[in-house]
C-alpha positions, 0 to 999 in steps of 0.5 A: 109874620105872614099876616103883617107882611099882607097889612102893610101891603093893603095899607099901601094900596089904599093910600095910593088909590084914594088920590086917582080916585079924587081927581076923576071925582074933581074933573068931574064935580069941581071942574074950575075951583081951586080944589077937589074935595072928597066925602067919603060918609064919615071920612073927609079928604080935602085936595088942592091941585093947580092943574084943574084940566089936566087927566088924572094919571092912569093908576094901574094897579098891580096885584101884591106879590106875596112874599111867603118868609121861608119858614124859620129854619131851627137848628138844633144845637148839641148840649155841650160835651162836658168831660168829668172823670169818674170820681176815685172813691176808696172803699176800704176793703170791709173788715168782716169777723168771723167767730170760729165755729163753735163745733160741738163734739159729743164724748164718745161712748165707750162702754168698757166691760167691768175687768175680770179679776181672779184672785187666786187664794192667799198663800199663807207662809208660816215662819219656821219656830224659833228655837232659842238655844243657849250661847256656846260660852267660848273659853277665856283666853289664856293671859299673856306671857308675863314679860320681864321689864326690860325685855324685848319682843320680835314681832314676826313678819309675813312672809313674802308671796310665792310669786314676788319672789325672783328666781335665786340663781341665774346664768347668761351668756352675752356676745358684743364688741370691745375697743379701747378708749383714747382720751385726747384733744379728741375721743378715739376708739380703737383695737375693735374686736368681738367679745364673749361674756358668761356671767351668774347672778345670785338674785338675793331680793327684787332690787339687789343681786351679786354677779360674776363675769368673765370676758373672753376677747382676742388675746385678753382675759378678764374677770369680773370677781366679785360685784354688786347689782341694784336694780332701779324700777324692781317691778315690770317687765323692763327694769333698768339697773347699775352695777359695779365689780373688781375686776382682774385682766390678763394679756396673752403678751404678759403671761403670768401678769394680772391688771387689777381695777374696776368695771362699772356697767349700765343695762337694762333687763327685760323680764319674760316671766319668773325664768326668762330674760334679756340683757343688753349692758354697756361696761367701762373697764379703768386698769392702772398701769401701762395695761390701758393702752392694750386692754380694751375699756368699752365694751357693749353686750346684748344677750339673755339668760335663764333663772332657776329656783 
């Protein structure tokens, strides 16, 4: 660049130098003919003026001012700033197989030593000598009685043991209350008074007995004769029964004057072994005639007694 600058600048030097230097040389070759003409070797310039006399004009040369370029300014540019994300690989995670480790164990080495029998010596069992002896030959049995036709043969029973067999005879004594019965729209009891009973058993089996009662209260007698008892439930401890008897009462405000009738009774024993007992009973006395409105019909006891044999 700084070269061309400096070309232009003699070119136009020349071009501005050749015309003065002409006209000096026509003032003073040619001086009255229509031109200036110039012969320059191989170059040839021809001029034509109409002012032949007039001076050529002063040319003044200046010196070229030289204009250095400043030199190039070069600006660097940044490469432009591209933003990429990282690319998201997936890696899964490696699936790696490890055999588990063969491990080899050696069987231990146990040396046992051979085991220590002892025998002991045989032990030999003679059996004892058989002794065949002859049979005992028992005796015939003698032959049946010859039985007339017709005739009939009581087999004979066992006898009954010792210790289920009651005790035969037994004695008791049984206090209590008596009052009599009023059978109307209502039950009325009345003439409530204290009784007294002693009364015998004969104890023929487990189940059946016969008894006789006599009932003492104020100002009545009463005698249970002859009578029947049957016990329901003959084996146990507790052993309920029912009875009846003929029964005689006497008022001491008819002297001499005997009620006949009948007693039923319902009770319960309690047995405390062969020999001891308690009795609770309960009795309903019926006497026909006017005796009923005096003679007491219900009676209750508790009391206990004793057997014998």
């Amino acid at each position: 660049m700084r070269r061309l600058v400096q070309g232009a600048l003699l070119v136009s030097v020349l071009l501005t130098s050749v015309p003065a230097f002409a006209c000096w040389r026509g003032a003073h070759s040619h001086v009255g003919s229509g031109g200036i003409s110039i012969n320059l070797g191989g170059l040839a310039f021809g001029f034509s003026t109409f002012a032949r006399h007039t001076p050529c004009p002063t040319v003044v040369l200046q010196a070229p001012v030289v204009v250095e370029a400043p030199p190039p300014v070069f600006y660097r540019q940044d490469p432009p700033v591209v933003y990429a994300p990282p690319p998201v690989v997936y890696s899964p995670p490696p699936v790696v197989y490890a055999p588990p480790p063969v491990v080899f164990a050696p069987p231990p080495l146990t040396y046992s030593p051979p085991p220590v029998v002892v025998a002991p010596p045989p032990v030999q069992y003679a059996p004892p000598p058989v002794v065949v002896a002859p049979l005992p030959v028992a005796p015939a049995p003698a032959p049946p009685p010859a039985i007339a036709p017709g005739a009939f043969v009581r087999a004979d029973k066992p006898a009954a043991a010792a210790s289920d067999r009651p005790a035969f005879l037994a004695v008791k004594y049984m206090p209590g209350a008596a009052a009599t019965v009023t059978l109307g729209e209502s039950l009325a009891l009345g003439g409530l008074g204290a009784v007294h009973d002693v009364g015998v058993e004969l104890r023929l089996s487990r189940w059946f007995a016969l008894r006789s009662d006599v009932e003492l209260r104020d100002g009545v007698r009463s005698w249970d004769a002859l009578g029947a008892k049957v016990w329901l439930s003959p084996s146990g401890m507790l052993r309920p029964y029912a009875s009846v008897s003929v029964s005689g009462t006497e008022l001491a405000a008819q002297p001499g004057r005997l009620h006949v009738g009948v007693v039923g009774a319902a009770g319960l024993d309690l047995m405390f072994g062969k020999h001891f007992f308690l009795e609770a009973e309960a009795r309903y006395r019926v006497a026909p005639g006017d005796c009923c409105r005096e003679v007491p019909q219900l009676t209750g006891l508790v009391g206990g007694g004793i057997a014998f044999f």
